[in-house]
C-alpha positions in Angstrom: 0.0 0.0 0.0 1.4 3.2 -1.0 1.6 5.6 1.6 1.1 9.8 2.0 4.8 11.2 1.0 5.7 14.5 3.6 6.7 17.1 0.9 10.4 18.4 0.5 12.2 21.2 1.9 12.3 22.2 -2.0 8.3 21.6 -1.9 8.4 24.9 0.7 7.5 22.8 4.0 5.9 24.5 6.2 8.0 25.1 9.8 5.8 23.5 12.2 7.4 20.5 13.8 5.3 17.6 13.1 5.8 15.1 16.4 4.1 15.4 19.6 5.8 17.8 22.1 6.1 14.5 24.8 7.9 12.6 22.2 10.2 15.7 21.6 10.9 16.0 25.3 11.7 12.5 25.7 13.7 12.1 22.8 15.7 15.1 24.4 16.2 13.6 27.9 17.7 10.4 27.1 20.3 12.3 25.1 23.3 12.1 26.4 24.0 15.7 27.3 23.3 15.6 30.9 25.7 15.1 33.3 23.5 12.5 35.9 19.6 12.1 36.8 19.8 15.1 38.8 20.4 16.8 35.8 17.8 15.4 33.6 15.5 16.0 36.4 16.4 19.7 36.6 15.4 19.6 32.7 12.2 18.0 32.4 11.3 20.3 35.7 12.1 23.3 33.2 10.3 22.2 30.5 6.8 21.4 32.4 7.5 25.0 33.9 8.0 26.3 30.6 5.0 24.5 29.4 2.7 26.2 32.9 4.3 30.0 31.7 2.6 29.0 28.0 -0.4 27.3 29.2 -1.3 30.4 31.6 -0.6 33.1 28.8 -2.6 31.3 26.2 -5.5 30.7 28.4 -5.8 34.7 28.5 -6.1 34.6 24.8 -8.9 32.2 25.5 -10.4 34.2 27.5 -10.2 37.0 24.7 -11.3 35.2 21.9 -14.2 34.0 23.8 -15.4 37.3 24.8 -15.5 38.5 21.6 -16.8 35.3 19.9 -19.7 36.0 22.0 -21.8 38.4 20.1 -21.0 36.3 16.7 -21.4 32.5 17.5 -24.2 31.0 15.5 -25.2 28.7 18.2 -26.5 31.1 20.9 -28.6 34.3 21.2 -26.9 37.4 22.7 -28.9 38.3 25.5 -26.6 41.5 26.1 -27.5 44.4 24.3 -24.4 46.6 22.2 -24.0 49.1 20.1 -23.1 48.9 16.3 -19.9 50.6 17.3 -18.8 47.9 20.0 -19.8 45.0 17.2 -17.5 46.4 15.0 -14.7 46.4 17.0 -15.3 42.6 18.6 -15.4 41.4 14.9 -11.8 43.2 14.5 -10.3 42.4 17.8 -11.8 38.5 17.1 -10.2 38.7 13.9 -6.7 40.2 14.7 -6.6 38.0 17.9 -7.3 34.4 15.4 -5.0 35.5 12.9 -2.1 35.9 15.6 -2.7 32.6 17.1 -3.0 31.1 13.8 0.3 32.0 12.4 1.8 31.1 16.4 0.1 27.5 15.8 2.1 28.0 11.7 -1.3 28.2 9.6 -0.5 30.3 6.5 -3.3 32.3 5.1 -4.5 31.4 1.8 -5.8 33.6 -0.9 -8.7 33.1 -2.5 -7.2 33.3 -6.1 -5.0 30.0 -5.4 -7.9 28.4 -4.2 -10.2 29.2 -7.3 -7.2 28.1 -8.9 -6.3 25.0 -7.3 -10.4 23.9 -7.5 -9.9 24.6 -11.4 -7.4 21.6 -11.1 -8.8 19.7 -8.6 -8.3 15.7 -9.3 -10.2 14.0 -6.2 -13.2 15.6 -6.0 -15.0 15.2 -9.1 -17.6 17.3 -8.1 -18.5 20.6 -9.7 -19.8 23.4 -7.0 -20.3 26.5 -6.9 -19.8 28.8 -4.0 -20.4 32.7 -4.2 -17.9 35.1 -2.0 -21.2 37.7 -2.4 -23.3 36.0 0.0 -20.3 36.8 3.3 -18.8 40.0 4.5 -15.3 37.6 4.5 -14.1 34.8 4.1 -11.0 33.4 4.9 -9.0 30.2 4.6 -6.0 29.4 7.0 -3.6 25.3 6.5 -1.0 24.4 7.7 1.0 21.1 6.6 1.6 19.5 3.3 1.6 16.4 1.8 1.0 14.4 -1.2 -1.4 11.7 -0.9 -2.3 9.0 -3.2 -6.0 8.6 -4.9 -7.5 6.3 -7.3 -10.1 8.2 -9.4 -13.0 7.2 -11.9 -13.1 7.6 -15.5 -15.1 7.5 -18.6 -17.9 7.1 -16.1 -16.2 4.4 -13.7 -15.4 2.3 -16.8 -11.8 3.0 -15.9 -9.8 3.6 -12.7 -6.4 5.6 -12.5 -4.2 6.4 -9.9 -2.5 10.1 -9.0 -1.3 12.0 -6.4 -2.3 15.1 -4.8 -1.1 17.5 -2.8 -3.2 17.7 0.8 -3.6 19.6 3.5 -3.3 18.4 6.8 -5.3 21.2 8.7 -7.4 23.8 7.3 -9.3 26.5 9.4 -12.0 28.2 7.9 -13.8 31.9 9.0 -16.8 33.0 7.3 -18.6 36.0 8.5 -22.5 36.6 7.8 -23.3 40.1 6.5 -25.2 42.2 9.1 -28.7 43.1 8.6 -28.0 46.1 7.1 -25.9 44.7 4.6 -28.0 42.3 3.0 -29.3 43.6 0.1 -32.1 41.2 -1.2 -35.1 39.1 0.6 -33.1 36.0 -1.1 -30.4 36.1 1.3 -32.8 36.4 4.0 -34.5 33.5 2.9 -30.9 32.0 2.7 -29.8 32.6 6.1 -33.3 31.3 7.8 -33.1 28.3 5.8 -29.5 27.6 7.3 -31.0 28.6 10.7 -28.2 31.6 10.3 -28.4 34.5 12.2 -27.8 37.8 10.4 -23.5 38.8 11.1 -23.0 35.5 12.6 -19.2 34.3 12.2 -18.7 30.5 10.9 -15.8 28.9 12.3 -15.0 25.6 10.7 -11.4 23.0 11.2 -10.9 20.1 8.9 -8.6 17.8 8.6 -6.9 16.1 5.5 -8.2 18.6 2.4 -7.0 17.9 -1.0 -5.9 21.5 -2.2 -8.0 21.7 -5.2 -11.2 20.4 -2.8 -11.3 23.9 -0.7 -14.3 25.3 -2.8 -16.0 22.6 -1.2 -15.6 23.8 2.2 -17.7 27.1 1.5 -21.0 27.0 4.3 -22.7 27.9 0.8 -22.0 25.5 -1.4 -24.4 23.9 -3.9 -23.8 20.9 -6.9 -23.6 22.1 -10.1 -23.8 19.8 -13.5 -20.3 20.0 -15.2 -20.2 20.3 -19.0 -20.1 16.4 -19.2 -23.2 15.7 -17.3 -25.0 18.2 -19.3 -24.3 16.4 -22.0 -24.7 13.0 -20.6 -28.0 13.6 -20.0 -28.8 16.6 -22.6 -28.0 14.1 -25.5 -30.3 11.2 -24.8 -33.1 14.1 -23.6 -32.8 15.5 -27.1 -32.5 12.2 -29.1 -35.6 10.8 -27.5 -38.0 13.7 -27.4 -37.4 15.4 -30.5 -39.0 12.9 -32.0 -42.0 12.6 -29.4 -42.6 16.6 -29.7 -42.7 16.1 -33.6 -45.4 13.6 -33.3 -47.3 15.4 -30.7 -47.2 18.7 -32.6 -48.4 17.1 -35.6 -51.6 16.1 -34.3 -52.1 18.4 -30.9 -54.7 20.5 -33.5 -56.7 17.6 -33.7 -57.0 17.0 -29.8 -58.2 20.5 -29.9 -61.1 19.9 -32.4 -61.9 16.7 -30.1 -61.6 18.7 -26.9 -63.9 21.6 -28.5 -66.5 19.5 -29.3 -67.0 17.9 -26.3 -67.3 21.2 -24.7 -69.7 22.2 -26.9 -68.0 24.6 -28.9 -67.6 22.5 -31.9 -70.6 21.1 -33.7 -69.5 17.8 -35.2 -66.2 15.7 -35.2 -65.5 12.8 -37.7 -64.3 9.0 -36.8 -60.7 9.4 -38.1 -59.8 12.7 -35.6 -61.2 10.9 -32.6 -58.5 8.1 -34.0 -55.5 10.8 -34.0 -57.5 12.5 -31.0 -56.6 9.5 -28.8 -52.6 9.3 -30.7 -52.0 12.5 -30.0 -53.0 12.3 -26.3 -51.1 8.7 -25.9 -48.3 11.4 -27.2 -48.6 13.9 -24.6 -48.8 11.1 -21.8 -45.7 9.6 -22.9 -44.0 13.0 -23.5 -44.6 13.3 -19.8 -43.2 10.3 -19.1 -40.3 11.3 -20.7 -39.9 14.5 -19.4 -40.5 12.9 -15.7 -37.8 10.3 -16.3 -35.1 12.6 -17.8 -36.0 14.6 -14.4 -35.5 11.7 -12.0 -32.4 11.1 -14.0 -31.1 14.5 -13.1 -32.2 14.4 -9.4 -30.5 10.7 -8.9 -26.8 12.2 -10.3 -27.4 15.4 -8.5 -28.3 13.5 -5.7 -25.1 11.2 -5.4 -23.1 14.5 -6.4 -24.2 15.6 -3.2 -23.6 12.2 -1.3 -19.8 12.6 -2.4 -19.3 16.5 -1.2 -21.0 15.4 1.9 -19.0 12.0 2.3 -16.0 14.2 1.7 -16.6 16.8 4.0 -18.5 15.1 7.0 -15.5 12.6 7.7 -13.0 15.4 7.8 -14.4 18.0 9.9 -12.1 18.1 13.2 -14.0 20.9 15.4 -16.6 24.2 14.7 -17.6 27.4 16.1 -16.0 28.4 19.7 -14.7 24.4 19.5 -12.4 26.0 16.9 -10.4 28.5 19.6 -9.6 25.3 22.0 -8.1 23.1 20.0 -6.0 26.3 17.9 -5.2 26.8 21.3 -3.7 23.8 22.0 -2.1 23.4 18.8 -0.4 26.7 19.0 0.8 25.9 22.7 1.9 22.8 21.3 4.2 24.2 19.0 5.6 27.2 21.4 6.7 24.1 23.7 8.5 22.1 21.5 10.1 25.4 19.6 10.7 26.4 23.3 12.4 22.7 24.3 14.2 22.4 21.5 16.0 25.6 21.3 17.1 25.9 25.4 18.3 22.1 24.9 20.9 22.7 22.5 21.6 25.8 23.3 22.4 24.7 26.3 24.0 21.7 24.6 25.9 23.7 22.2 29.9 23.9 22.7 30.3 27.2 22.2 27.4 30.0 21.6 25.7 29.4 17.9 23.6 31.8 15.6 20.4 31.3 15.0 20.7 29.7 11.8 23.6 27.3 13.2 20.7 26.2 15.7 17.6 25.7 13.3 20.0 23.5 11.2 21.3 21.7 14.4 17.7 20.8 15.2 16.8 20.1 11.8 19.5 17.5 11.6 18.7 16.4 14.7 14.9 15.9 14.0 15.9 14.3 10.9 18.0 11.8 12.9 15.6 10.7 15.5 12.3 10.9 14.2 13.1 10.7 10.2 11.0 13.4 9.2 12.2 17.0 7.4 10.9 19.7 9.0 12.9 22.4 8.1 12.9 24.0 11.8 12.6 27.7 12.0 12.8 28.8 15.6 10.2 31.9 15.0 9.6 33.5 18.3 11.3 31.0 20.5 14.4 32.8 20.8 12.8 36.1 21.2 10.2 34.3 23.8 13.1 32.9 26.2 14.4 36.3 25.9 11.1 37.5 27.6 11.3 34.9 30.1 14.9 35.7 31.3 16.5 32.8 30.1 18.1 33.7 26.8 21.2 35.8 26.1 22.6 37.8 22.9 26.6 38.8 22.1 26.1 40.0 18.7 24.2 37.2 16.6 25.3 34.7 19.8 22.9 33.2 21.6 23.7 31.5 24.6 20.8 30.5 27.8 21.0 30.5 31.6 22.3 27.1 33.5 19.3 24.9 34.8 19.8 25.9 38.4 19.0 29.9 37.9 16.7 29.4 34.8 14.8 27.4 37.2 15.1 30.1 39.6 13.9 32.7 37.0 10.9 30.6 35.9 9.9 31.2 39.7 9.8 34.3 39.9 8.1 34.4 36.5 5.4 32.6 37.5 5.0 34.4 41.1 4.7 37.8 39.0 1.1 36.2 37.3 0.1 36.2 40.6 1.2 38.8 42.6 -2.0 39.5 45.1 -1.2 35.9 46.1 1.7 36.8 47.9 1.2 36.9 52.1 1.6 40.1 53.3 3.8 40.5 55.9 2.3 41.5 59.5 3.2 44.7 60.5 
């Protein structure tokens, strides 16, 4: 069985460090860079502190995102009254704070020309949709993680089956913001929105997992089937062949049905023996011109239908989270990667022989990734240097960087911590 191939560092790999931030950590104490247990101890003590420090400051953002959620989240009724004024500056604080913690958990934006694009080229989903940008105030599309998958696809109407690859995503995050009431412009979108059960400036907030690239379209909370060229003339052909020659008949003698029909309403005074004959043709005509018409119809319905069945199939299995589910686990993804960024770079910094550069320590963990866990990740440190910096543990001579022993690092994640807390402290008796 073939399986998904991670994409190069000459495919532009995204930075964030695909293992779990346990395995990282225990990878990292059973190196041999510690001088006994005690040492090692020290260490994983640092880290878990580390991880508290993190865990504290993104639960304030949290806190944040939740608040301003509140006034956009489909699922609930605000029962707090506010002023257009204050709703316009939730939906940019709730938007400025997402996009931050996005690009912290390493989601790149995407625009929405490469994803018209890619859907023009899509190979999985065979499915032609439609999804107008008209109908939302904004829209935007957030993945993070590459990789080329393999797919067996149908041709020449599942007579034939080939195999490609695609490229994949492995998460995508999804924001689509209602128009206000004032902004919709027609009673159609009105109509739109009740049918969704959609409140009027609501904010979508949608996580999937595993999207082919060219499959994004599909993601769209507005979506609808469309027939492609093909199908049109799959079943325009056949329609066309069959009841061209059915309306030809019908039209032929349809006058004749007339005369019959006038006379028994009385408006006609006499019909002969042969038009009743061509009478009763030309309404065996009409009833199988309906029948026609009513199977060409359920033969549009049925591939619409199972059109429908696929996008649904496709998007159903591969929806991770939604709504304010969305913040918690971006969250924890984005604390995820602060840790391991965080291990990572006071390990062998602390490790390191003499005091490296920055880029002398992103290849030093990209080899070192490489070596233990056999994947490519192309570490970037991002923020971590600049974070440990913050803390108190990280030191600069020039483009140097050099960290603080375990002993007073460990110290200075005390007092870090004491400073969240400062009210907690006993007050000393006079």
């Amino acid at each position: 069985m073939t399986q998904p191939r991670r994409l190069t560092v000459g495919d532009a790999l995204d930075r964030f460090v695909p293992i779990r931030k346990s395995d990282i950590l225990g990878a990292l104490i059973k190196q041999q860079a510690f001088a006994d247990d005690a040492e090692r101890e020290k260490f994983h003590l640092l880290c878990d502190m580390l991880a508290s420090i993190y865990h504290y400051e993104y639960f304030a953002t949290l806190e944040r995102l939740r608040n301003d959620y509140y006034y956009f989240n489909p699922e609930i009724v605000p029962h707090a009254a506010i002023d257009e004024a204050s709703i316009a500056r939730s939906y940019a604080d709730l938007v400025q704070t997402l996009d931050a913690l996005l690009k912290d958990a390493n989601f790149i934006e995407l625009p929405h020309a490469e994803i018209g694009d890619a859907h023009r080229r899509r190979t999985v989903l065979r499915v032609e949709v439609k999804a107008p940008l008209a109908d939302f105030r904004e829209v935007r599309f957030y993945r993070r993680g590459r990789h080329v998958e393999p797919f067996e696809v149908a041709e020449w109407f599942g007579l034939r089956r080939r195999k490609i690859e695609a490229e994949v995503f492995d998460d995508v995050v999804m924001l689509a913001a209602m128009k206000s009431q004032a902004e919709i412009g027609s009673r159609r979108e009105v109509k739109a929105l009740e049918r969704r059960k959609m409140r009027p400036g609501s904010v979508l907030l949608k996580c999937f997992r595993n999207i082919a690239s060219g499959d994004l379209n599909a993601l769209f909370p507005n979506v609808r089937v469309v027939m492609s060229n093909a199908d049109k003339l799959f079943l325009g052909v056949p329609a066309l062949a069959g009841g061209i020659p059915i309306l030809i008949n019908v039209y032929t003698t349809v006058t004749v049905l007339f005369l019959v029909l006038g006379f028994y309403l009385g408006v006609s005074a006499a019909v002969e023996d042969k038009d009743m004959k061509t009478a009763l043709a030309a309404l065996s005509g009409l009833v199988a011109l309906g029948g026609f018409v009513l199977r060409q119809w359920v033969k549009y319905q049925r591939r619409s239908l199972k059109y429908r069945i696929e996008l649904i199939d496709n998007i159903y299995y591969r929806n991770v989270n939604n709504n304010a589910g969305v913040f918690d686990y971006v969250i924890g993804v984005a604390e995820e990667q602060e840790c391991k960024s965080a291990f990572l770079a006071y390990h062998f910094l602390r490790a390191a022989p003499a005091p490296p550069t920055a880029d002398e320590l992103a290849g030093r963990i990209d080899a070192w990734l490489g070596a233990t866990f056999g994947v490519d990740a192309d570490f970037k440190l991002g923020a971590a240097p600049a974070k440990l910096e913050q803390l108190g543990l990280l030191k600069r001579q020039g483009e140097r960087l050099s960290v603080a022993p375990l002993d007073p690092a460990l110290a200075q994640l005390h007092r870090v911590w004491d400073d969240f807390f400062p009210a907690a402290r006993p007050v000393a008796a006079e």
